[in-house]
C-alpha positions, -999 to +999 in steps of 0.1 A: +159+061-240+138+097-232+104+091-223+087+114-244+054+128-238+036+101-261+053+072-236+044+097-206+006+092-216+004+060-219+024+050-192-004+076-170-033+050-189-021+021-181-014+031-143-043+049-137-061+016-153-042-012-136-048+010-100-086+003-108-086-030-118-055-047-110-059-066-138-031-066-169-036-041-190-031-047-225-029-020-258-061-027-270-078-018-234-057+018-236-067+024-274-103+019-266-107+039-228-082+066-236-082+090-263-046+092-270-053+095-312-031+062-313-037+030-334-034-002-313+000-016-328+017+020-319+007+019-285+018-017-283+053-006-297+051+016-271+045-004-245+072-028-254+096+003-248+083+014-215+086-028-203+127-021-219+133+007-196+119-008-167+088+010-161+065-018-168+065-055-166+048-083-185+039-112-158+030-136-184+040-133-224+004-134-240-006-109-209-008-072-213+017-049-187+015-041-153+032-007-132+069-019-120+079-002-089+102+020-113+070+032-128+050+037-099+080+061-091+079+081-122+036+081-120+039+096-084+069+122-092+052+133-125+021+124-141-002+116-112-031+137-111-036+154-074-073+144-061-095+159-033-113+147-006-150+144-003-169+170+021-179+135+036-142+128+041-136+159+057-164+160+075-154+122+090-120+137+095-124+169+110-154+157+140-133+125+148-102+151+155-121+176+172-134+156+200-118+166+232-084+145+232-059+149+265-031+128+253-014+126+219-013+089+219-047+091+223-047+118+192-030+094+171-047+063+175-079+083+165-059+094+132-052+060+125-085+048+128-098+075+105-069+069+081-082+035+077-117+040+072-113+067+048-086+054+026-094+011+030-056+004+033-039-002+067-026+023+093-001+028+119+007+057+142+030+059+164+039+086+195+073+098+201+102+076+217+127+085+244+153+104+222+122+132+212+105+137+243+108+168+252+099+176+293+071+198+303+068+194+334+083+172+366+065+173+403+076+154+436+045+147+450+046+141+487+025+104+491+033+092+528+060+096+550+091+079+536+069+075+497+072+103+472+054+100+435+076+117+410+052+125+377+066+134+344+053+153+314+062+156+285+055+177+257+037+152+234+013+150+266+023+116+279+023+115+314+044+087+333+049+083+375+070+065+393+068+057+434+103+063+452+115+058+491+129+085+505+146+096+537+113+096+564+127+127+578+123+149+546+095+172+555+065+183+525+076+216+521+109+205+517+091+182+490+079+212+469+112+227+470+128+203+456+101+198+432+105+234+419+139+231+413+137+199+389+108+216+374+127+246+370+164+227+353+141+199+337+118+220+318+124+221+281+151+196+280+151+168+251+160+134+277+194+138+261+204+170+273+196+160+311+238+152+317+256+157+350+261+195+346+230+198+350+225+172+377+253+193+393+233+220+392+197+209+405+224+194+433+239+228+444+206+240+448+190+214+469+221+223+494+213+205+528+185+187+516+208+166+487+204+135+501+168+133+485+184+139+451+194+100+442+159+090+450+140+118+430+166+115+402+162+079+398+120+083+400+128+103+371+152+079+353+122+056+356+095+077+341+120+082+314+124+045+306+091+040+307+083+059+273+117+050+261+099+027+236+072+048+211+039+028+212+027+015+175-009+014+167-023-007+140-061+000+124-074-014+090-048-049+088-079-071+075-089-045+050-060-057+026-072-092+025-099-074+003-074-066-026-064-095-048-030-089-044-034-104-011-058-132-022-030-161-017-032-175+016+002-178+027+013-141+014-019-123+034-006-151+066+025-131+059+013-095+056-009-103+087+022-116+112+041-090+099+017-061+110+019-080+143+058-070+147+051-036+162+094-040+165+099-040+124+068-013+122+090+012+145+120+005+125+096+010+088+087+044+103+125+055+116+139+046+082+114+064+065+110+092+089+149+102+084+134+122+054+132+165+051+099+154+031+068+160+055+052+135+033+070+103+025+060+076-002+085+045-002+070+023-029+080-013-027+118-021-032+121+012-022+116-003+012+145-011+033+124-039+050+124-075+026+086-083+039+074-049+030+087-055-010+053-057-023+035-029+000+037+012-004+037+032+024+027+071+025+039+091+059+041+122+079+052+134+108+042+158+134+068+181+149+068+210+172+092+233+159+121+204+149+109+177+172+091+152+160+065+146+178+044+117+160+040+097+132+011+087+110+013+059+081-009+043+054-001+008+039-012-007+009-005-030-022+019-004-048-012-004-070-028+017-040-048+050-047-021+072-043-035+107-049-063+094-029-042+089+007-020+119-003-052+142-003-062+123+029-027+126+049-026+161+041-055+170+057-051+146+084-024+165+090-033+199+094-060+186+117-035+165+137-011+197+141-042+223+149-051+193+182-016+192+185-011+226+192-038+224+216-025+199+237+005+218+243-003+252+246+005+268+214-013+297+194-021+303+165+010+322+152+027+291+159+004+268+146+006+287+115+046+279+110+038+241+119+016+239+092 
């Protein structure tokens, strides 16, 4: 059946209604708060239609109709109205992501914070794993004799060390050699492209001095492993215990451990985040994950040129204010990228194509 632009409106009512109040809404209610110029018992008909096609649901029969996930689809491709955020809201934005930030874990956690507070759903945020770190930098730093500290950066700005043994009769200068040399091969490589030609390489140019090369490699193995995992952080959890969607006990005791498994958050974000969109909204059986049925989640990434480089998400009930964290994550993220492009150098011509 074609949804013609009398369903289209009426579908829009009752959403935009049942977002407000999350209570059933019923003809009568649409006939009297929206002037769609249609009798009661036509928009009922209506109704009746839109529940046969799937986009709404009736959760008891003397009820009125409520948004199925189906419809929540259709209102967020089509008929939802774009919104803006208040110069308080950017203002709250903008002077939280300003404030001088070293790190971009440190960056994100900040975003989700602000996420939270501005749009009363949950957050999460998470930095880059293993597989899209990209190396900025690697050092040997002489410590004692027979101790080197090997220190890795990468590009997202998380820094990671690692103490190795090595022979006692390696000299310091010898030491920042060897140091330029990784620095020089390691530089710009994603962890994936580090293989054994290039191993092969850094080796033929150490010469005599090779037998420092297991040691230094394997302080750099370690540094690697250590941000093999991307760190998860969670702001705003309690604020859905204030919708009554989560008003039953044993379904917020649910929400809540959930929220807790920062394992099933990473995998959320990676199957979401395998998406062209820069903004992603998975709305409820949408989501690949069976404890997240009842929840809709709105994401971006941040990249530098086609690495990602971090994530930001927004969870809520599916009656959440969609156009509300939509106006919200897109400015969050034009802040995000502008710090972003701090951290690591960039200018502005190039924060201009990340935008």
């Amino acid at each position: 059946m074609f949804l013609d632009d009398r369903k289209k409106r009426i579908l829009q009512a009752i959403i935009d209604d049942y977002i407000n109040t999350a209570e059933p809404i019923g003809s009568r209610t649409v006939a009297r708060k929206h002037e769609l110029g249609l009798s009661s018992a036509t928009i009922r008909n209506e109704m009746a239609d839109l529940e046969e096609m799937g986009y709404l649901a009736q959760p008891h029969t003397s009820s009125g109709r409520i948004p199925s996930d189906k419809g929540y689809r259709f209102y967020v491709d089509q008929l939802m109205k774009s919104s803006e955020l208040t110069v308080e809201e950017m203002y709250s934005i903008r002077s939280a992501m300003e404030t001088r930030i070293n790190e971009l874990s440190q960056l994100l956690k900040r975003a989700s914070v602000v996420m939270s507070k501005i749009t009363r759903y949950a957050s999460m945020a998470a930095t880059p794993g293993k597989q899209n770190s990209v190396l900025k930098a690697v050092q040997v730093v002489p410590v004692e004799k027979g101790k080197a500290l090997i220190v890795v950066i990468t590009n997202a700005g998380i820094i990671k060390n690692s103490l190795v043994s090595i022979p006692e009769t390696v000299l310091p200068e010898c030491l920042i050699k060897v140091s330029n040399i990784f620095n020089e091969k390691l530089k710009g490589l994603t962890i994936d492209r580090i293989n054994l030609p290039v191993i092969r390489e850094i080796e033929l140019l150490i010469g005599s001095t090779s037998d420092i090369l297991l040691p230094v490699l394997n302080g750099v193995t370690d540094c690697i492993n250590q941000i093999d995992c991307s760190e998860v952080y969670l702001d705003g959890t309690t604020n859905m215990l204030n919708y009554p969607e989560f008003n039953d006990v044993v379904r917020a005791r649910e929400f809540l451990n959930l929220m807790d498994t920062k394992e099933l958050l990473n995998k959320v974000l990676d199957d979401i985040n395998n998406s062209s969109n820069y903004i992603n909204i998975t709305i409820g059986g949408e989501n690949k994950i069976v404890e997240m049925r009842d929840c809709s989640i709105i994401t971006t990434t941040y990249s530098l040129g086609e690495i990602v480089i971090g994530t930001i998400g927004v969870i809520g009930p599916t009656r959440m204010e969609y156009s509300k964290v939509l106006a919200a994550m897109d400015y969050m993220r034009k802040k995000v990228n502008e710090e972003i492009n701090k951290l690591t150098g960039k200018s502005t011509k190039d924060i201009k194509k990340n935008k």
